[in-house]
C-alpha positions as CSV (number, residue, x, y, z in Angstrom):
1,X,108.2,-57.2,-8.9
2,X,108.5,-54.6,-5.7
3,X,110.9,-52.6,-8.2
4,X,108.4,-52.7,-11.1
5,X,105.9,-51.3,-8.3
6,X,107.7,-48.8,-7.1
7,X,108.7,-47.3,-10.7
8,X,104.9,-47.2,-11.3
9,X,104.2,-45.3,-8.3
10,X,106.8,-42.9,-9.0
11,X,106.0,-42.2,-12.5
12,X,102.0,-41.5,-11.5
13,X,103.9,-39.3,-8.9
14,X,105.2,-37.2,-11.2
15,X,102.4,-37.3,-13.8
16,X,100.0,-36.4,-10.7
17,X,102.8,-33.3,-9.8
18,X,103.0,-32.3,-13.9
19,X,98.8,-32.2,-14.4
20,X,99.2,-30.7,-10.5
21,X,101.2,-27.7,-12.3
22,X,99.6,-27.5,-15.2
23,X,96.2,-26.7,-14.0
24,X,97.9,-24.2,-11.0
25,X,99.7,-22.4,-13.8
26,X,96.3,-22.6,-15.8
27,X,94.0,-21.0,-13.1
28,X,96.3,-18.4,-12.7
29,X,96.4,-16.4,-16.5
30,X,96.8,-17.6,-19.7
31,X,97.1,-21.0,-21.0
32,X,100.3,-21.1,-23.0
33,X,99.0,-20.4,-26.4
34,X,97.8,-17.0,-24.4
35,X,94.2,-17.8,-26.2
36,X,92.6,-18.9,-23.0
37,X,92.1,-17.8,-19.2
38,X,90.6,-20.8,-17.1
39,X,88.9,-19.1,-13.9
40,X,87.3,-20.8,-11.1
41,X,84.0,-19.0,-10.8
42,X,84.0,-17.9,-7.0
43,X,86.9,-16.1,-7.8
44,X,84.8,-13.7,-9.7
45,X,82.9,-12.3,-6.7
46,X,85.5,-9.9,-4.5
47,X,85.3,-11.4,-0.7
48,X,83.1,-8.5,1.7
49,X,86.3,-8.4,3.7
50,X,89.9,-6.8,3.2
51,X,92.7,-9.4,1.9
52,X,95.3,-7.0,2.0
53,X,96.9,-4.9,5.1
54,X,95.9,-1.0,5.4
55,X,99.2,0.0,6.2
56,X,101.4,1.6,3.5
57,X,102.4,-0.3,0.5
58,X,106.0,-0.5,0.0
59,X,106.0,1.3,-3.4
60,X,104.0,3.9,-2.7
61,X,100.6,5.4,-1.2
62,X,97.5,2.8,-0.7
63,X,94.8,2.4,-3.5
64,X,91.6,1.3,-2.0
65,X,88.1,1.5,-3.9
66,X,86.3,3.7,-2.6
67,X,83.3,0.8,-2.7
68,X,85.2,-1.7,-1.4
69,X,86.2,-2.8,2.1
70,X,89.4,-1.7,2.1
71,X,88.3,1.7,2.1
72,X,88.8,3.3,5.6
73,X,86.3,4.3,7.9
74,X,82.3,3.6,7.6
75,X,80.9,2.8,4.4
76,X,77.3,4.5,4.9
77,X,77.5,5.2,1.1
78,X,75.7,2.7,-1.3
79,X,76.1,1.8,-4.6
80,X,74.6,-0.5,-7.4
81,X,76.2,-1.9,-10.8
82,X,73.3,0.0,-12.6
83,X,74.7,3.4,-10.7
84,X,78.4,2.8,-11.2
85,X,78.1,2.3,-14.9
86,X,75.7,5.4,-15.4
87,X,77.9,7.3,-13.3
88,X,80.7,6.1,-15.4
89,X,78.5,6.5,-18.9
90,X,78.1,10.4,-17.9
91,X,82.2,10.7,-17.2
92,X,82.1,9.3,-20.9
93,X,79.9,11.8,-22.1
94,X,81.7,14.3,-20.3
95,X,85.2,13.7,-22.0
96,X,83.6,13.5,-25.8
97,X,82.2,16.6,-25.1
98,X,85.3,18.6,-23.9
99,X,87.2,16.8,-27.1
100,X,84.6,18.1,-29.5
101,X,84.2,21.3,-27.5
102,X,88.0,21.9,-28.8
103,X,87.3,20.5,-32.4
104,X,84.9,23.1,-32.6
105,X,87.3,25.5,-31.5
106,X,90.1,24.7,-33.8
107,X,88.1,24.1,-36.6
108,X,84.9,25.9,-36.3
109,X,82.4,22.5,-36.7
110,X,79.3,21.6,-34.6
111,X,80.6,18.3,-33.2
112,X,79.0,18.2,-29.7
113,X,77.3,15.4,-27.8
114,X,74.5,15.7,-26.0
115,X,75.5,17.2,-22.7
116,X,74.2,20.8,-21.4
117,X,77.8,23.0,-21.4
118,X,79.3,23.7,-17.8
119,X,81.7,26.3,-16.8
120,X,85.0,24.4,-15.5
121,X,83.3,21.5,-16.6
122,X,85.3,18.2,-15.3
123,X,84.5,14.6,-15.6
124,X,83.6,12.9,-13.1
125,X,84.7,11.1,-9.5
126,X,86.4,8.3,-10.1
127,X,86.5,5.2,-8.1
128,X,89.8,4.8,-6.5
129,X,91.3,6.6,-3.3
130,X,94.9,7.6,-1.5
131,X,95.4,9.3,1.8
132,X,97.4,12.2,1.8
133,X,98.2,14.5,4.2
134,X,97.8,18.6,4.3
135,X,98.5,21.4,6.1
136,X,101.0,22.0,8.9
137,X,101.0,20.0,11.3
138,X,99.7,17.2,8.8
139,X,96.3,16.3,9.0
140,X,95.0,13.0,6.8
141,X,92.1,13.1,4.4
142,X,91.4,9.9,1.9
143,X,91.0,11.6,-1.7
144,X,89.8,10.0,-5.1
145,X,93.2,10.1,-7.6
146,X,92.2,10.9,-10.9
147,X,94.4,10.9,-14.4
148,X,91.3,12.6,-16.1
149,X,91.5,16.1,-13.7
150,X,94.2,18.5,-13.0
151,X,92.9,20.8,-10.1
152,X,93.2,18.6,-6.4
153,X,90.8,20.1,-4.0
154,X,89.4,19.1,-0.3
155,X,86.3,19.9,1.4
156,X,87.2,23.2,4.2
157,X,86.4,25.1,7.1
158,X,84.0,27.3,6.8
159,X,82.0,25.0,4.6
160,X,78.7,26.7,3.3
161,X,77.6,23.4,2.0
162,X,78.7,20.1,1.8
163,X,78.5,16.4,1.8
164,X,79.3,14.1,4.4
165,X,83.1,12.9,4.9
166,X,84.3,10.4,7.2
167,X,87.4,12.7,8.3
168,X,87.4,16.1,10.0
169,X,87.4,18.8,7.8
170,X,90.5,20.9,6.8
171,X,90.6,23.9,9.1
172,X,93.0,26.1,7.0
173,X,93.4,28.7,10.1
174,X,95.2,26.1,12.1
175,X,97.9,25.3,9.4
176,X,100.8,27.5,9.7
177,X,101.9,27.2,6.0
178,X,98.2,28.1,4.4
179,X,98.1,30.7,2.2
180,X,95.7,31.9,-0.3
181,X,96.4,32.8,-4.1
182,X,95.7,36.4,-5.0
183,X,93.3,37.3,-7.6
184,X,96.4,39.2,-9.3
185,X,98.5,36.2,-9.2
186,X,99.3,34.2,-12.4
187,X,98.5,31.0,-10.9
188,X,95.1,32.5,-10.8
189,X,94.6,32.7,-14.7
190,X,95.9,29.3,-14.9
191,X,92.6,27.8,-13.6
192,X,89.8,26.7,-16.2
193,X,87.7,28.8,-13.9
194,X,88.4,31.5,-11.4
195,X,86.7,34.7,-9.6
196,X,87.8,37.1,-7.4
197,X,86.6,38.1,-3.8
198,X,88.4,39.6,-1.1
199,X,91.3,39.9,-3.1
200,X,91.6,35.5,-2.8
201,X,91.5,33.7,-6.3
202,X,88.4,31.7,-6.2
203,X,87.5,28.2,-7.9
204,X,85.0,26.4,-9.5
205,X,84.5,22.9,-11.0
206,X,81.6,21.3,-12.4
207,X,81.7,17.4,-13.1
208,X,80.2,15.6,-15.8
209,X,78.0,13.7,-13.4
210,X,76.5,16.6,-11.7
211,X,78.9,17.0,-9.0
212,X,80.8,20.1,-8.3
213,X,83.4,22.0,-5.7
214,X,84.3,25.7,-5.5
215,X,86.4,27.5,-3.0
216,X,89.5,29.0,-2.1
217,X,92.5,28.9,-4.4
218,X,95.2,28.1,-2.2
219,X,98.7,26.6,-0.8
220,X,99.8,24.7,2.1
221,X,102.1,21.9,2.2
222,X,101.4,18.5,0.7
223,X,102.7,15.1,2.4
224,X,102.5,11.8,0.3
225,X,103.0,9.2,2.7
226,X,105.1,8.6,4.5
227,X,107.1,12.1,4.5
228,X,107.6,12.6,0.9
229,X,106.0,16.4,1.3
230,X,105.3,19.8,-1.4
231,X,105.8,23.2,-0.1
232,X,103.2,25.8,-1.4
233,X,101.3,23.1,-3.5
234,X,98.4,24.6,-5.4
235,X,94.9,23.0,-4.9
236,X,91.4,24.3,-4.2
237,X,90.2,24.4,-0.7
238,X,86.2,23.7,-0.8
239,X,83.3,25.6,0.3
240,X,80.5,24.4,-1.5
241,X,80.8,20.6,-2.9
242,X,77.9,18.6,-3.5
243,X,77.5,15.3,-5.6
244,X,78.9,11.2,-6.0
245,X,81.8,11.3,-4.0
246,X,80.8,8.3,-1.5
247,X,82.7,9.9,1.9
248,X,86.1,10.9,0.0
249,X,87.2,13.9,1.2
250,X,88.2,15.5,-1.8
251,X,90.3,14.7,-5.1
252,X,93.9,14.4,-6.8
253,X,94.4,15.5,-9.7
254,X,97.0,13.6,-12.3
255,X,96.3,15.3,-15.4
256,X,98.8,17.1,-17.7
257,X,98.5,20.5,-16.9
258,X,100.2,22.7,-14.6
259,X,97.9,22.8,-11.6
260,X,98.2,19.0,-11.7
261,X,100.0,17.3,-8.7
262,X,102.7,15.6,-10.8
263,X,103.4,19.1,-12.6
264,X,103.6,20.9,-9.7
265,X,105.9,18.0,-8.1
266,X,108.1,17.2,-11.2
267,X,111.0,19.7,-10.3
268,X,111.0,18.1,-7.2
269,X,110.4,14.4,-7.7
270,X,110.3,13.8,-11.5
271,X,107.9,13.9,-14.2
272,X,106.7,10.4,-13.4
273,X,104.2,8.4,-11.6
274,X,102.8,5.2,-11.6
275,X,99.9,2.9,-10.6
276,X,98.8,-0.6,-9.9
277,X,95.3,-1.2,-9.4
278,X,94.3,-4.4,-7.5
279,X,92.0,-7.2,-9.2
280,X,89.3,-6.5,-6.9
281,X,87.8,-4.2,-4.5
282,X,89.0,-6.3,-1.5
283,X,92.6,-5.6,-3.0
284,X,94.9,-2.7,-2.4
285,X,97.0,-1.7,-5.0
286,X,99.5,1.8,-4.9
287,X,100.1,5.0,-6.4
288,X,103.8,6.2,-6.6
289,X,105.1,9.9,-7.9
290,X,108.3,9.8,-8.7
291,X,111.1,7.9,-10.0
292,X,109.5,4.2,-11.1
293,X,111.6,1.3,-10.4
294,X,109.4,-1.5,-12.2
295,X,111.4,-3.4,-14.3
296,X,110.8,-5.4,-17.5
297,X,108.3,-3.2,-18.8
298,X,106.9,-2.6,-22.6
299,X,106.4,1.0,-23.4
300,X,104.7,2.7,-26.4
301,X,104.9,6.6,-26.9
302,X,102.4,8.8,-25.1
303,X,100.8,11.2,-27.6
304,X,99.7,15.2,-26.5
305,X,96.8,16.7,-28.7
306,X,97.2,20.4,-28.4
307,X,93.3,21.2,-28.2
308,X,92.7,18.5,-25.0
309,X,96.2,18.9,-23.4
310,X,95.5,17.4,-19.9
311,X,94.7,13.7,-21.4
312,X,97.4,11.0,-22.0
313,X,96.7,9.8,-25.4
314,X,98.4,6.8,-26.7
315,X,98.1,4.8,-30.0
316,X,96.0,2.0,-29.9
317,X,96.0,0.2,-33.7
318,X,94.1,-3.4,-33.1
319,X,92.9,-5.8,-30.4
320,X,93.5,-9.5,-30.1
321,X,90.8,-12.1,-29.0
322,X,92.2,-15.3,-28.6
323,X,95.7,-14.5,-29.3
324,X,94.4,-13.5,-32.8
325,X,94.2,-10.5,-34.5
326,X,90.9,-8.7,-35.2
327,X,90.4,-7.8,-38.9
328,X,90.3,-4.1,-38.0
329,X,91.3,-1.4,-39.9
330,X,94.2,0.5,-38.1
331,X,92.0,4.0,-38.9
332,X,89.4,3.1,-37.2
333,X,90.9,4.4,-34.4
334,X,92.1,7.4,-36.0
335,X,90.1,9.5,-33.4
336,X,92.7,9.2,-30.9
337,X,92.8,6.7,-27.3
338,X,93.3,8.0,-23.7
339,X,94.1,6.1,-21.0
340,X,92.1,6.8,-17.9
341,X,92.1,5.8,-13.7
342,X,88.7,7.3,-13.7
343,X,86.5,5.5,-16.4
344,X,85.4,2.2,-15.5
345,X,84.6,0.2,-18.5
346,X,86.9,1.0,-21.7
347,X,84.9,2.7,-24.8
348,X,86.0,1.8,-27.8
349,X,85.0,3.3,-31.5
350,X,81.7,1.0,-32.6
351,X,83.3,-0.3,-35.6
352,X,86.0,-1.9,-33.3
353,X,83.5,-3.0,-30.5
354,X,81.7,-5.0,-33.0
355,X,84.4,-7.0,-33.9
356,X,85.4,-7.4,-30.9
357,X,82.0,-8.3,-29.5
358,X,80.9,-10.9,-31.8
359,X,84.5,-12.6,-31.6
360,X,83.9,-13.2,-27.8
361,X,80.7,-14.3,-28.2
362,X,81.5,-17.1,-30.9
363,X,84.8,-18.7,-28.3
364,X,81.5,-17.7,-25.3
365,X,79.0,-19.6,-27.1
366,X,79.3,-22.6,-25.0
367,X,78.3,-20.3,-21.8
368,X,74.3,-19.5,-21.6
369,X,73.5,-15.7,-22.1
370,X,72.3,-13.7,-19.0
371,X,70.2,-10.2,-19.4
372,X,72.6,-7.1,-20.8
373,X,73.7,-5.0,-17.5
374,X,73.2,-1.3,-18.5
375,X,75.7,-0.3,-21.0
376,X,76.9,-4.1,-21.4
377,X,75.5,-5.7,-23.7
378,X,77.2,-9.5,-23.4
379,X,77.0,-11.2,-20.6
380,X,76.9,-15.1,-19.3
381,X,75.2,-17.0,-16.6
382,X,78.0,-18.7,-14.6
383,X,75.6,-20.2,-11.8
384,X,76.2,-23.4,-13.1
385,X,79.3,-23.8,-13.6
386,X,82.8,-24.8,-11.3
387,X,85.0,-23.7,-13.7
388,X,84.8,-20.9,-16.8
389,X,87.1,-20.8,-19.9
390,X,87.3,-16.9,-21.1
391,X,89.4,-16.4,-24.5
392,X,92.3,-13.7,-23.8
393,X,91.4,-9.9,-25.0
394,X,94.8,-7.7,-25.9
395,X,95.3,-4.2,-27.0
396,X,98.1,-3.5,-29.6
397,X,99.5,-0.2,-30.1
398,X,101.3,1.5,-33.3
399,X,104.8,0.5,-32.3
400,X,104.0,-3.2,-31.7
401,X,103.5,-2.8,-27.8
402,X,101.1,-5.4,-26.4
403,X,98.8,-4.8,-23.4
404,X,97.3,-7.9,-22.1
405,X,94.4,-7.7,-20.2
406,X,94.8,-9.8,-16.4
407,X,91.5,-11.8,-16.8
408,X,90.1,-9.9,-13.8
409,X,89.8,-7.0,-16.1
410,X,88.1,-8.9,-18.8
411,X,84.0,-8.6,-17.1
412,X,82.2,-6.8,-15.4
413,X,80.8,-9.6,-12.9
414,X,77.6,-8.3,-10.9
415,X,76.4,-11.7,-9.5
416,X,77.6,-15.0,-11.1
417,X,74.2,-15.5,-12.9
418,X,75.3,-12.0,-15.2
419,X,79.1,-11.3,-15.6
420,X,79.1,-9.3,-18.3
421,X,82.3,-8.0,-21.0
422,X,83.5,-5.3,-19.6
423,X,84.0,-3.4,-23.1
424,X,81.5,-0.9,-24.5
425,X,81.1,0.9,-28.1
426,X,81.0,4.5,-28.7
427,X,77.9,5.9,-30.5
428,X,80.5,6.5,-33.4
429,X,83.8,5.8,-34.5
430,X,84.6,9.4,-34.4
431,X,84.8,10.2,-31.0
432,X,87.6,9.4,-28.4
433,X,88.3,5.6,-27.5
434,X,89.3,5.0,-23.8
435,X,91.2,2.2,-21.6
436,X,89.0,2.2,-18.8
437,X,90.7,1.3,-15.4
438,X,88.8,-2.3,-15.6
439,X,91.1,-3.0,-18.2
440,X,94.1,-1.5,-16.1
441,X,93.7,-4.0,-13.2
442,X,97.0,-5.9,-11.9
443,X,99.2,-3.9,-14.4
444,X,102.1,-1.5,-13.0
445,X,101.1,1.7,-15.5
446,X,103.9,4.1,-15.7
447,X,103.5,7.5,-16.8
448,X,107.1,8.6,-17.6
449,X,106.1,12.3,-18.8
450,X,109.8,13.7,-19.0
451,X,110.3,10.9,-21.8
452,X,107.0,11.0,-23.1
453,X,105.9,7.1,-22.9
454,X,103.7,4.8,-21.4
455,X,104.4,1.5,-19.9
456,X,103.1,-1.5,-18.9
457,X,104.2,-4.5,-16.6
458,X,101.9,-6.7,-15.4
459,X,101.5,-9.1,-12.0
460,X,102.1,-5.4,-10.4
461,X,99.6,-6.4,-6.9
462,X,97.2,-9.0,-6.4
């Protein structure tokens, strides 16, 4: 009898360790048909206090969001769901109308949006931030990185007007390897916009949301932590900045053309760079130029349209809901993709969305509906519930690469009563679809320019 005893209790030992597992593993991603995420629901809400260190990550500089506690210094700079996703709606808006701007151009059609033309028009602030250092001796300023702009700029001395920063501002007269660019020069002309006065090559940048910078063309020597630097790196050196860049001091451009930071370091470091974003705001993630050393990744071929050259286009075919594949006609994303840091919530052509939508609503329909958040239109009320069960969303490309989306990228969660999926449509299917950087989060994303290719490899930071 005390044998038969002790053979029970070790087989509801095990059974308690296998169930044990098997809801760990569970909680953590996918179930193992890769149908199914099962989340608790507190996890949803990002804590109001850092859960990673500040110092540098291992692979690179710091990420922080710039609206999330990791983000050094005071955060005097407030902003709501409704903002975020208007801000990130006029980035949107921004983007189809420099695409269509250069349809028209190439084949003489009246495409456009509805968005007043800018001069050096840009699109918009992004939400993540670096520190970098400039100047010699190296001074530190935290910068929004951006995949979507090529010119990097930071607020200067003498500054004729501009908005508050949390660092000193960049006194160029006390850098000994400051130089400006000459009106004459050829870096000049490569701006989208320049002037001349005084003989210095003068910028100017207007954003899709209303912001904008203009300065000083010049060089000085860059440092990515922690003494990786750039002799005679281009960027603009601000005057006159005004608009939604919380207390950043500026912006770094990753973009495809030649003022860019990676083309201007890809002699020196390679044409490469990669990024992990964390799964929430109280996460640090990292940014790494250079040489990637991620293994195990899936790549698909990065695409370059000649009339919007600075974006990184890649071929998305179909999306999966559930594991399944939606009954989506491969042209309906004939308009192209981009992959973007600085768009929040991925836009995808309305054809597509619609699938997509109603799909997640039929596995949702156990879940009572909450009100739509701005541009989301499906969300849930989670306030009564321990434990959620949210059906897996995937993007397939042309080649047969698979990006699976962590579950922290798969809603927008404002308060547990209204978490919201974190996909939108376009107003039609033929304008640009874009992976926002919700969809990004936990994945190591490799830009490996010199081979032209994109990859992915997730569990990159928490």
């Amino acid at each position: 009898m005390a044998f038969n005893i002790s053979l029970l209790q070790c087989c509801i030992l095990v059974l308690a360790c296998l169930l044990c597992a098997h809801s760990s593993q569970a909680l953590e991603g996918n179930n193992r048909d890769n149908a199914w995420h099962i989340v608790d629901v507190e996890s949803l809400l990002p804590s109001s206090d850092c859960s990673s260190p500040l110092e540098r990550n291992i692979n690179g500089m710091t990420i922080t969001h710039r609206h999330g506690p990791c983000t050094p210094g005071p955060r005097k700079y407030k902003t709501t769901d409704a903002q975020i996703l208007r801000q990130d709606q006029d980035r949107v808006d921004s983007m189809h109308h420099y695409v269509n701007s250069a349809k028209e151009a190439t084949i003489g059609e009246s495409l456009s949006v509805s968005l007043p033309a800018q001069h050096g028009i840009s699109y918009g602030t992004g939400n993540y931030v670096v520190k970098i250092g400039m100047g010699t001796p190296r001074k530190d300023f935290s910068v929004v990185f951006d995949t979507g702009s090529d010119l990097s700029w930071i607020q200067c001395k003498p500054c004729n007007a501009c908005y508050n920063q949390t660092d000193p501002l960049f006194d160029p007269t006390l850098s000994s390897t400051y130089s400006s660019v000459s009106c004459t020069s050829t870096d000049c002309t490569q701006l989208d916009s320049s002037t001349c006065s005084n003989g210095q090559c003068q910028y100017e940048v207007r954003y899709g949301d209303n912001s904008q910078t203009d300065g000083v063309f010049a060089r000085d020597t860059l440092t990515l932590p922690p003494t990786n630097t750039l002799s005679n790196f281009m960027f603009g050196c601000g005057n006159n900045n005004d608009g939604l860049f919380g207390e950043t001091d500026g912006l770094i451009g990753l973009g495809r053309d030649r003022v860019s930071l990676i083309s201007q370091a890809s002699s020196k470091y390679g044409a490469m760079f990669s990024y992990c974003l964390p799964s929430s705001s109280n996460y640090t993630g990292y940014l790494s130029i250079g040489t990637n050393s991620v293994s195990r990744a899936s790549f698909t071929s990065m695409v370059r349209k000649s009339d919007t050259p600075s974006f990184y286009y890649i071929n998305l075919t179909a999306l999966k809901v559930g594991g399944k594949l939606l009954n989506i006609s491969p042209t309906v994303f004939s308009a192209g993709t981009v992959i973007d840091s600085g768009t929040v919530i991925t836009r995808l052509p309305p054809t597509a969305y619609a699938h997509l939508r109603d799909t997640f609503r039929q596995y949702m329909k156990r879940y009572p509906k909450a009100p739509s958040l701005s541009i989301l239109d499906t969300c849930y009320n989670f306030s009564k519930y321990r434990r959620v069960k949210i059906p897996s969303i995937s993007f397939v490309f042309s080649d047969g690469t698979t990006l699976d989306v962590d579950f922290t990228g798969l809603l927008y969660v404002s308060r547990v009563s209204q978490a919201c999926l974190a996909f939108a449509g376009n107003s039609r299917d033929s304008s640009i679809g874009i992976i926002g950087n919700t969809q990004q989060k936990k994945v190591n994303v490799i830009y490996d320019i010199a081979n032209q290719k994109i990859g992915f490899s997730p569990g990159g930071c928490k």
